[in-house]
C-alpha positions as CSV (number, residue, x, y, z in Angstrom):
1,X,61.9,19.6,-115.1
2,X,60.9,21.6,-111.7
3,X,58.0,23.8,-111.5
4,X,59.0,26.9,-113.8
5,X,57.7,29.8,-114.9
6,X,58.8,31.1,-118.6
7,X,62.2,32.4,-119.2
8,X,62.5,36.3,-119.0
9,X,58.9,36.6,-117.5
10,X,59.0,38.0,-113.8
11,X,56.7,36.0,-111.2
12,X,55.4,35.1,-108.0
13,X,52.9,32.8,-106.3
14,X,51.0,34.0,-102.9
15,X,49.4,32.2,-100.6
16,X,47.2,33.4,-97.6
17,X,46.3,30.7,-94.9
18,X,42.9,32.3,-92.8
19,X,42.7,30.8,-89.2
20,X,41.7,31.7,-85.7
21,X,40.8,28.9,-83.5
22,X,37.2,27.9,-82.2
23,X,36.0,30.9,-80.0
24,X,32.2,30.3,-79.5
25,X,31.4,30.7,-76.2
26,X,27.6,30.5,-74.8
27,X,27.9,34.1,-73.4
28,X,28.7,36.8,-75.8
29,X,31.4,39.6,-75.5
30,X,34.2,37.5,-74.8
31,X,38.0,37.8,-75.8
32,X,38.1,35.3,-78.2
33,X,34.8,36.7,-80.3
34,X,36.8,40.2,-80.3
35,X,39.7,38.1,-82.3
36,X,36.9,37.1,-85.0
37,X,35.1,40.2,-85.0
38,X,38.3,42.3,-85.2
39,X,39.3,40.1,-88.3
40,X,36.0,40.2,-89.9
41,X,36.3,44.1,-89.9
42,X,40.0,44.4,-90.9
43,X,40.8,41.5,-92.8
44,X,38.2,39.1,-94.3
45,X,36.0,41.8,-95.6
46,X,38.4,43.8,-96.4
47,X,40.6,42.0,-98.4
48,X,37.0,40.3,-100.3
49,X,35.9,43.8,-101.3
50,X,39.1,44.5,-102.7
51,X,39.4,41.5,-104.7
52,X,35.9,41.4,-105.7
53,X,36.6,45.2,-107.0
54,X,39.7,44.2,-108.3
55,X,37.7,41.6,-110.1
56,X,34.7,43.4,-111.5
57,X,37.3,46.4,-112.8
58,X,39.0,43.2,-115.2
59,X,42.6,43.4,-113.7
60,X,44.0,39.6,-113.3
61,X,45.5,38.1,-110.1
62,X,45.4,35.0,-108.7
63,X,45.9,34.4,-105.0
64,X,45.8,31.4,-103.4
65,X,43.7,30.8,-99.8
66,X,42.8,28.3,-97.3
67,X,40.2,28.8,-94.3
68,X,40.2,26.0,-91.9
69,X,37.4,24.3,-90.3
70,X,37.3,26.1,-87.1
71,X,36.7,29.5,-88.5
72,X,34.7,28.2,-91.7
73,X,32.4,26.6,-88.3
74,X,32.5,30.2,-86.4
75,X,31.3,32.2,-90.3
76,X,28.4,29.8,-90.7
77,X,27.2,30.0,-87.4
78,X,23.8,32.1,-86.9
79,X,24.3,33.0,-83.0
80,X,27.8,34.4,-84.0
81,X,26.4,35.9,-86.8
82,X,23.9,38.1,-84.7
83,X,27.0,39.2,-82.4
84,X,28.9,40.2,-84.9
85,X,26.2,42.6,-86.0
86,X,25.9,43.7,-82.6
87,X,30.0,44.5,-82.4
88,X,29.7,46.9,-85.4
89,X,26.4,48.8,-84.0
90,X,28.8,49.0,-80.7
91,X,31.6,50.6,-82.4
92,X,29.5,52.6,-84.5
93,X,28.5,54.1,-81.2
94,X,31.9,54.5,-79.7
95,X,33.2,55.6,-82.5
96,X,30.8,58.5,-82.6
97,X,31.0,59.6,-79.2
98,X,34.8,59.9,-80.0
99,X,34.4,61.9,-83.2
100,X,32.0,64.7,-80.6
101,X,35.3,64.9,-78.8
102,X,35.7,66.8,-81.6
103,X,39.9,66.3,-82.1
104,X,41.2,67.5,-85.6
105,X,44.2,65.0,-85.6
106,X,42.0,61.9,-85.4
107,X,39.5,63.2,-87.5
108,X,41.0,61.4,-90.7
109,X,40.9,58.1,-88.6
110,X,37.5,58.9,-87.6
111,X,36.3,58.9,-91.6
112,X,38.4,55.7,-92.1
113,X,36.6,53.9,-89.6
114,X,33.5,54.9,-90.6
115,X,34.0,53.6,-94.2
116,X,35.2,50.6,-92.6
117,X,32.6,49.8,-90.4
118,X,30.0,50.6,-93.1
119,X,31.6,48.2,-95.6
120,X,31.8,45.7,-93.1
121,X,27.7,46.1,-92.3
122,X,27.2,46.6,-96.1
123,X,29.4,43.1,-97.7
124,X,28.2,40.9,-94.7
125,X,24.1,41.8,-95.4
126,X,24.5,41.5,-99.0
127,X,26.1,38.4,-98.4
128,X,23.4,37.5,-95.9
129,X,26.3,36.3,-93.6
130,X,27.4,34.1,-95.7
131,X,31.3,35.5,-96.2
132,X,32.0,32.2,-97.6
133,X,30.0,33.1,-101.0
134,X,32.2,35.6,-101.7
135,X,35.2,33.4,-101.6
136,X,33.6,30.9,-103.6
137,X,32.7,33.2,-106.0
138,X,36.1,34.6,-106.7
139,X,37.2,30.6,-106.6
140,X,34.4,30.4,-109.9
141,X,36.2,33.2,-111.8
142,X,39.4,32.1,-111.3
143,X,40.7,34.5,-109.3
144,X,41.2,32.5,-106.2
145,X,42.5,28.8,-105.7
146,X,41.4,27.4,-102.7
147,X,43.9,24.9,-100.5
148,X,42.2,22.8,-97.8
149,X,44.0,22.3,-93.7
150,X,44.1,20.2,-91.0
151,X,40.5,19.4,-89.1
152,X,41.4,22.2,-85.9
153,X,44.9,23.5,-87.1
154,X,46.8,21.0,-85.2
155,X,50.8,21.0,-85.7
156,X,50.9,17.6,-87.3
157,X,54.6,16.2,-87.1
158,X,53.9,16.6,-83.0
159,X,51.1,14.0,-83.1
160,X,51.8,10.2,-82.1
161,X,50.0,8.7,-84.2
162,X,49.5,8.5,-87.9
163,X,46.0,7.9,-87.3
164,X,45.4,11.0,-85.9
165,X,47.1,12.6,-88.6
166,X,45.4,11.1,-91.4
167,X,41.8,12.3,-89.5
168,X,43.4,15.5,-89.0
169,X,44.0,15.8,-92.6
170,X,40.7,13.9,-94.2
171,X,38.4,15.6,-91.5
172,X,40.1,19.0,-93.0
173,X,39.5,18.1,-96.6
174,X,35.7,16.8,-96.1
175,X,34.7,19.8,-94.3
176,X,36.1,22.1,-96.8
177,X,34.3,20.0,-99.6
178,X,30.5,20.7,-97.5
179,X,31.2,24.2,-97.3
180,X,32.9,25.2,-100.8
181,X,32.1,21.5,-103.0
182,X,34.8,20.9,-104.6
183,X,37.9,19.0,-103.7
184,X,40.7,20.5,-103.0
185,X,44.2,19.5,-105.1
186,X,46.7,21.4,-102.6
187,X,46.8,21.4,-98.8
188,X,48.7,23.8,-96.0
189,X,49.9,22.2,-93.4
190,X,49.5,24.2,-90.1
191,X,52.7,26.4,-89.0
192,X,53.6,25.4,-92.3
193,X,55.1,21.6,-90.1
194,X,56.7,19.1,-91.9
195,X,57.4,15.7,-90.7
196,X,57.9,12.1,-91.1
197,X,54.4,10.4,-92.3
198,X,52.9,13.7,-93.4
199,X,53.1,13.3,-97.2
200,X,52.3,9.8,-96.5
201,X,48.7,10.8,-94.8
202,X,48.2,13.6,-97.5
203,X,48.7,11.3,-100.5
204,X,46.4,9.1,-98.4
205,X,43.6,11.9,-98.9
206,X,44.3,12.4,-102.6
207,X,46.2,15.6,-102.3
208,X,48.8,16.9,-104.8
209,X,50.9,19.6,-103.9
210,X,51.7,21.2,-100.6
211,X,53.7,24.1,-99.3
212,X,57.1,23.6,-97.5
213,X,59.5,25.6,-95.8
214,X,62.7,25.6,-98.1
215,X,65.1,24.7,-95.0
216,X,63.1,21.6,-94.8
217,X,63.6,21.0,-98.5
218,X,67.2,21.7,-98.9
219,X,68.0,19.7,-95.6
220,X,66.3,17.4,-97.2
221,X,67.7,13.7,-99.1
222,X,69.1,13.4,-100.8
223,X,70.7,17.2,-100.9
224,X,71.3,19.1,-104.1
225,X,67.9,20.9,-104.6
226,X,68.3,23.8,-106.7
227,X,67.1,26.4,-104.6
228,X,63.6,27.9,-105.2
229,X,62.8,24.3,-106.9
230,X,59.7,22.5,-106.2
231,X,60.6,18.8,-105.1
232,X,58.2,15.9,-105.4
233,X,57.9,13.8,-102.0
234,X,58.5,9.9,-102.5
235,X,54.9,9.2,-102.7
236,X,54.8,11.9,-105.8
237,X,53.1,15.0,-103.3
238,X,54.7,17.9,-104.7
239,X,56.7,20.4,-102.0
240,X,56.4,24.3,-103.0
241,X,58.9,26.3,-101.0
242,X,57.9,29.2,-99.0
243,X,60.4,32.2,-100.0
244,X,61.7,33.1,-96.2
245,X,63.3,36.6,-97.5
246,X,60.7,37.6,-99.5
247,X,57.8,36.7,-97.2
248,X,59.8,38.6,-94.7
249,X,59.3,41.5,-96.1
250,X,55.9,41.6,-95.5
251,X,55.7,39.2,-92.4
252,X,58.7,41.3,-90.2
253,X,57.0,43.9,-87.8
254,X,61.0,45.2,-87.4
255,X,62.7,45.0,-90.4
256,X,59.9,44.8,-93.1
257,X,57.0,47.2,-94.2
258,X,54.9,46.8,-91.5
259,X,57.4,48.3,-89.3
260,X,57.2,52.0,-91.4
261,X,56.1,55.1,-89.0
262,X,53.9,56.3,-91.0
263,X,51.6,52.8,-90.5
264,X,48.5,52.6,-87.8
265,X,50.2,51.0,-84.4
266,X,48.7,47.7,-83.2
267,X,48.7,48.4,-79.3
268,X,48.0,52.3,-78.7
269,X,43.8,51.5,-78.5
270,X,41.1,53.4,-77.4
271,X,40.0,50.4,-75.1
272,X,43.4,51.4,-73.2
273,X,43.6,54.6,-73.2
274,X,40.3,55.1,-71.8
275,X,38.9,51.8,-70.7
276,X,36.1,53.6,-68.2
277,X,34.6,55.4,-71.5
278,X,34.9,52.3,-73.5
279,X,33.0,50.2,-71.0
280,X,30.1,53.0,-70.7
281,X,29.2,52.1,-74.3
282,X,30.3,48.6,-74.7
283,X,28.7,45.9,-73.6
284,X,30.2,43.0,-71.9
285,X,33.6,45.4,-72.1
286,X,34.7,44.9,-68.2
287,X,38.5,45.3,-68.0
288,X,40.9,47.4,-70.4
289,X,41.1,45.6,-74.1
290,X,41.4,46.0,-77.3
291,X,38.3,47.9,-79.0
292,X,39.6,48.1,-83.1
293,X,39.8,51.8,-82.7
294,X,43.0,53.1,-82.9
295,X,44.6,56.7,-83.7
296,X,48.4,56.8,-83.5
297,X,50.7,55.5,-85.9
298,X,54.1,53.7,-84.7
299,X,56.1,56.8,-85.4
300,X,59.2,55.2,-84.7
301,X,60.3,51.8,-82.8
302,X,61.7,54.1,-80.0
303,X,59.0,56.3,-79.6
304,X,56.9,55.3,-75.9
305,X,53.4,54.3,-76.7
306,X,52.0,58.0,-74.5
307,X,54.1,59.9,-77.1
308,X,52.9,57.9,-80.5
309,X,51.8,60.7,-83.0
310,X,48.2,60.7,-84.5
311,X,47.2,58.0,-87.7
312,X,47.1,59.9,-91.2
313,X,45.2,57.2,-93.4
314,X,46.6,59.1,-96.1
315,X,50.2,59.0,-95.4
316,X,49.8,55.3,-94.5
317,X,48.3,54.6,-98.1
318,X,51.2,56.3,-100.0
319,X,53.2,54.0,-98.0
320,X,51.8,51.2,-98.9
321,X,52.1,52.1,-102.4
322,X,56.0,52.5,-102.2
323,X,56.4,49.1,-100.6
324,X,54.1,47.4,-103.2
325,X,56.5,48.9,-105.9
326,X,59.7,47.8,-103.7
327,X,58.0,44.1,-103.0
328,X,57.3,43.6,-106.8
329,X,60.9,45.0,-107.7
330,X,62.4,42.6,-105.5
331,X,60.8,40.1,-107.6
332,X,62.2,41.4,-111.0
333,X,65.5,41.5,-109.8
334,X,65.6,37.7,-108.5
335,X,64.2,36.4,-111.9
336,X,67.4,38.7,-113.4
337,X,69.5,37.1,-111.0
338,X,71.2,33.7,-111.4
339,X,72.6,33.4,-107.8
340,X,68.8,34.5,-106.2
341,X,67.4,30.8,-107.4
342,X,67.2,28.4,-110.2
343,X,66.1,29.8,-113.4
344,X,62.8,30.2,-113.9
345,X,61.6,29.4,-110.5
346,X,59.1,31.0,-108.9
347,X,58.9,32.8,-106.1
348,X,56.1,31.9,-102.9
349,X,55.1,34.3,-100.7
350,X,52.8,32.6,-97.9
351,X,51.8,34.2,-95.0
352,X,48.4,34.3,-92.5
353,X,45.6,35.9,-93.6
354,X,45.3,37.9,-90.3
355,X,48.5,39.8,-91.2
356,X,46.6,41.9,-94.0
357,X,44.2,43.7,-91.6
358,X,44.8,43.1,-88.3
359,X,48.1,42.7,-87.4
360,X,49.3,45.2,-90.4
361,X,46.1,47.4,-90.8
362,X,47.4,49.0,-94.2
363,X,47.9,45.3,-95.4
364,X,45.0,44.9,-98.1
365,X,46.1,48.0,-99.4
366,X,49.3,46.9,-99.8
367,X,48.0,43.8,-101.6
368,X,45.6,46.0,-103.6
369,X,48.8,48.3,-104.9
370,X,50.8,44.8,-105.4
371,X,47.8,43.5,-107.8
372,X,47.6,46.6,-109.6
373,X,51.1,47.7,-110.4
374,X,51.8,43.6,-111.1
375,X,49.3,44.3,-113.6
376,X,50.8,46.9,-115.0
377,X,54.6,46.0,-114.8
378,X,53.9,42.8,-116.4
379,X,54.4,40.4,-113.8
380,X,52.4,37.1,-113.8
381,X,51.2,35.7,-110.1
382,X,51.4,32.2,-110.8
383,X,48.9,29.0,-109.8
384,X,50.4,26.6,-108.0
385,X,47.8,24.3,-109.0
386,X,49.4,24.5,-112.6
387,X,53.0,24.7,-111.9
388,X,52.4,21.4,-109.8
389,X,51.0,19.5,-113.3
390,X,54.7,19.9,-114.3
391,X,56.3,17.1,-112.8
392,X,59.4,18.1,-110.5
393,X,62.7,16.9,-111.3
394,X,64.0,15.6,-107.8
395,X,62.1,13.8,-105.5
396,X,63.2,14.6,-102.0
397,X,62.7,13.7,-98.9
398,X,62.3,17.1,-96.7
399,X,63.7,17.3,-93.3
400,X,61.4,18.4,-90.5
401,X,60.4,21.8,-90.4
402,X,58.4,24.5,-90.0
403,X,58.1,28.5,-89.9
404,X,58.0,30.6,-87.1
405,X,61.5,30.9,-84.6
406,X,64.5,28.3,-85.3
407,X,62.3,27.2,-88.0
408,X,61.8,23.1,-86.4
409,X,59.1,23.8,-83.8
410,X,60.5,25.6,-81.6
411,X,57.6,27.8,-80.7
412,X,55.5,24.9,-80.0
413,X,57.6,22.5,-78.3
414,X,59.4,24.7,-75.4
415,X,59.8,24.4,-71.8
416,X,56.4,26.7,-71.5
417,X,54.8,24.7,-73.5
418,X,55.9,21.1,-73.4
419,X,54.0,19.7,-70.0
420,X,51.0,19.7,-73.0
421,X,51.8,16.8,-75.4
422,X,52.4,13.7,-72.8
423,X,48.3,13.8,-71.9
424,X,48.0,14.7,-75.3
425,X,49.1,11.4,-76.6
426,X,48.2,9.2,-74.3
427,X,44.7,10.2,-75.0
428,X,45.9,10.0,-78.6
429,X,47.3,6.8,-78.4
430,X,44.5,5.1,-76.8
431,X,41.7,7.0,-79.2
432,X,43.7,5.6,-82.2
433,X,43.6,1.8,-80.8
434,X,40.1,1.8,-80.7
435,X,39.8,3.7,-84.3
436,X,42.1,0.9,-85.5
437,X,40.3,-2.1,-83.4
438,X,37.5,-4.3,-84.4
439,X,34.8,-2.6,-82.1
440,X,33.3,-4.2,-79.4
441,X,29.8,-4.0,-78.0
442,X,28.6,-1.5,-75.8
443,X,31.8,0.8,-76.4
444,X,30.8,4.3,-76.3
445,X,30.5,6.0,-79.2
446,X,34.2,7.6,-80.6
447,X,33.1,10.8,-82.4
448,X,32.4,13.0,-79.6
449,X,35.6,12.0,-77.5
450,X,37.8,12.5,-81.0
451,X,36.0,15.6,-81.3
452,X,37.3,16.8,-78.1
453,X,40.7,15.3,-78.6
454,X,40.9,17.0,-82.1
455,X,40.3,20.8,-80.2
456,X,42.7,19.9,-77.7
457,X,45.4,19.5,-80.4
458,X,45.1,22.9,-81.8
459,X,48.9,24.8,-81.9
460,X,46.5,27.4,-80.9
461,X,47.0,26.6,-77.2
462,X,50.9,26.2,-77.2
463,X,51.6,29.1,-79.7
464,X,49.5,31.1,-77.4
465,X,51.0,30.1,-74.2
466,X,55.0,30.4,-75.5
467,X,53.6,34.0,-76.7
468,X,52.3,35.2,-73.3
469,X,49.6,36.1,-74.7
470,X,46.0,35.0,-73.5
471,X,48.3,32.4,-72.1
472,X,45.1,31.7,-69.5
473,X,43.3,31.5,-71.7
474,X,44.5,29.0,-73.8
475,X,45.3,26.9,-70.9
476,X,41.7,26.7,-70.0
477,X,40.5,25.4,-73.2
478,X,43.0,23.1,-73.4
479,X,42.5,21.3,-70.0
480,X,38.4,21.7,-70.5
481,X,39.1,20.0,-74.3
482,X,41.5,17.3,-72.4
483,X,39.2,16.9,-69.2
484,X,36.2,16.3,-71.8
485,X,37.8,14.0,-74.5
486,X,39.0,11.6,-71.6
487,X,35.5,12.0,-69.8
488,X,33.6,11.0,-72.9
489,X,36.4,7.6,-74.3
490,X,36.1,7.0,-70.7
491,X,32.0,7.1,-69.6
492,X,30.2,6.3,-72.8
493,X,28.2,9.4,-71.8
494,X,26.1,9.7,-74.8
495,X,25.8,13.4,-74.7
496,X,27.8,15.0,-76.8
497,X,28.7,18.9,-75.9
498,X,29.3,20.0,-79.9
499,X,27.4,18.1,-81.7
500,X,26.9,20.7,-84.4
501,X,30.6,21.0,-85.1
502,X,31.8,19.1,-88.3
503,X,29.0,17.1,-89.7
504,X,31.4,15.0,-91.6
505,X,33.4,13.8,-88.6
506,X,31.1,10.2,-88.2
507,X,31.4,10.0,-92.0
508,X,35.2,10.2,-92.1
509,X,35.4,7.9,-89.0
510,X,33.3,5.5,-90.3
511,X,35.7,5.7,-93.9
512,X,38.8,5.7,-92.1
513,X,37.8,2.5,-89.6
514,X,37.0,0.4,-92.5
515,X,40.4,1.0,-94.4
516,X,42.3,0.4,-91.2
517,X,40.7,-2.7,-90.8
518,X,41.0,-4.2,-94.0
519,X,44.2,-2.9,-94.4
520,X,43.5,-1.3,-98.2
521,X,43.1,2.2,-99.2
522,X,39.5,3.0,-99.5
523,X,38.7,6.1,-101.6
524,X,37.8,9.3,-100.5
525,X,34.1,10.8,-100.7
């Protein structure tokens, strides 16, 4: 039978997937810090304090999360750690010299922020900067499941060799076992990407269920898949589709919730609307940016950003409240409904992390309300974990896939993007020879170069440089990751620029060389 839930009981799995990509720079107050910072205050923390309330009041839920290497490596690292409490003391300080402006219409935001800002300070010193206690303490009362991801987020059917992809994938799973200690049974592949060979490598690792976009499944062979079903993958990984319409009633900025007037607007910032004052209290703040203060609401999709009318928290919260109600009576309607899906299948929401916070700034309220009136209405949030013990009844195939525009890669394989992959595998190709070889002496050491090579695959860059947006950015760390993975395959120069990042990359290496070269499976540690 497929992955059910039980007849006449309303349902819905969610996943989050947390990621940003390595932004540790020697000098602080860069761009890429503010995208960490800016998530630590509006999402992670957040969405933690709301579940660990949520917890502690007894009201079930059960949510399902991966955090991938590269930001579990930016949480656990000290420096970062000390700049982050520097980026709240900063806005504190702007914050405050914008409430003496004395505005009424802001003065709602004003308190907002405040509370924000205060629970950011007050959850990451209880937690002694460890924000990864917090998840693994939900994880311990069952409240969380925890899926593992690729090594540095890479978009996995685009790489050339399965060697890569398997390291990807074990180098993903090993450092999530060091930082949480347990392994993980389910696994989200980056930009949700599906290709041939993936199942393969994850089955490889010991993983038993995955998440799939449902194009990829019903394009899949052979066809026939009830819609909404789980499939089981020829090796026996089992394929949970991702519900496009009902994720995109969360994930849409124009035709879903986050689009509603009432909500806080993304781009009218206090960084741009007066970048002199920002930079008089800022440090390191030395051209017009975001700052995380904001005090207009969207209004309306036609409305010019000058004319954007103030930010009522309170209005925004009602708000959220209706659409929790909507999103969960979506869900009772499609388990009524015959035509909306198999029966008894259940329903996967998946979506980034980041959305609930940053991009959508009401968004863990909106998951609060959903938890709550879930509660209340009856309706189970399912484990994935469990529904994958059932054993699906058709094993498919998928088709190559993935989320995001056109749904098969288009955002990362495009003409503006494209000129990245062939130095990409060449490198690749020639990095996976010598994994694969015999060894020879005097060769240089491989982890640092594979290192290097494993940054440099990021979708990160691409996504980034198709978006236009800190498309130099991501160019430069692409070409230094490039310039320093071929340097080091190349020189032999034993010094090695990160060596703090992922302890377990020799060990995995050193795994995956001797099962490559005697050509049997040797099990994972």
């Amino acid at each position: 039978m497929g992955a059910r839930r039980p007849a006449h009981t309303p349902g819905f799995a969610l996943h989050l997937h947390a990621h940003l990509p390595y932004v540790r720079h020697r000098d602080a107050g860069t761009l890429g810090e503010d995208w960490l910072f800016e998530a630590l205050v509006e999402c992670y923390v957040p969405l933690l304090a709301s579940w660990k309330h949520l917890a502690d009041e007894g009201i079930p839920f059960h949510i399902h999360l991966s955090m991938t290497p590269p930001l579990l490596a930016m949480l656990e690292d000290p420096v970062l750690g000390v700049r982050f409490e520097k980026y709240i003391a900063d806005r504190f300080s702007l914050l405050e010299d914008e409430a003496n402006r004395g505005v009424p219409e802001i003065a709602e935001a004003i308190t907002l922020y405040r509370r924000r800002l205060t629970l950011a300070r007050r959850v990451w010193e209880g937690a002694e900067g460890e924000i990864t206690r917090l998840v693994s303490e939900l994880t311990a009362s069952g409240h969380l499941t925890l899926l593992a991801s690729a090594a540095t987020h890479a978009l996995l059917p685009v790489l050339a060799t399965d060697e890569m992809r398997r390291l990807q994938i074990a180098l993903g799973i090993a450092e999530h076992v060091r930082v949480f200690g347990e392994r993980p049974a389910g696994f989200w592949l980056p930009e949700c990407g599906y290709g041939a060979g993936v199942d393969a490598a994850l089955g490889g690792e010991g993983i038993r269920y995955t998440i799939l976009e449902a194009h990829g499944i019903a394009g899949g062979l052979p066809g026939g898949t009830p819609a909404g079903e789980a499939i089981s993958c020829p090796n026996g990984v089992v394929g949970f589709p991702r519900d496009g319409e009902l994720s995109g009633k969360v994930w849409n900025r124009e035709g879903g919730y986050p689009g509603d007037g009432r909500y806080r607007d993304f781009y009218r910032d206090l960084g741009y609307d007066d970048p002199d004052r920002a930079a008089r209290i800022l440090d390191g703040f030395d051209a017009p940016r975001f700052t995380g203060l904001k005090f207009h609401r969207i209004t309306d999709v036609d409305t010019p950003s000058a004319k954007k009318e103030p930010y009522s928290p309170r209005e925004a919260r009602l708000a959220t409240q209706y659409h929790a109600a909507h999103f969960l009576d979506c869900i009772k309607k499609r388990s009524a409904d015959p035509a909306a899906g198999s029966p008894g299948s259940v329903p996967l929401a998946a979506f980034d992390a980041e959305l609930f916070g940053h991009w959508w700034f009401e968004g863990p309220w909106f998951l609060e309300s959903v938890i709550r009136a879930a509660h209340l209405g009856e309706i189970e949030m399912h484990s994935l974990e469990a529904l994958g013990k059932q054993t699906p009844g058709h094993v498919v195939r998928p088709s190559p896939s993935s989320w995001g525009a056109g749904g098969y890669f288009e955002t990362w394989i495009d003409p503006a993007n494209d000129w990245m992959y062939p130095a990409l595998h060449r490198i690749e190709r020639g990095l996976a020879r010598d994994l694969r070889g015999p060894g020879r002496s005097g060769a240089p050491d491989l982890v640092p170069a594979v290192r290097e090579l494993l940054f440099a695959q990021a979708s990160d860059w691409p996504f980034l440089i198709k978006a236009g947006s800190a498309a130099e950015y991501a160019r430069s760390r692409f070409f230094d990751h490039v310039g320093e993975a071929v340097y080091l395959a190349e020189s032999g120069d034993p010094e090695d620029p990160r060596p703090f990042l992922f302890p377990e990359l020799a060990a995995v290496i050193d795994r995956l060389r001797r099962e490559w070269r005697r050509g049997t499976q040797v099990k994972s540690v």
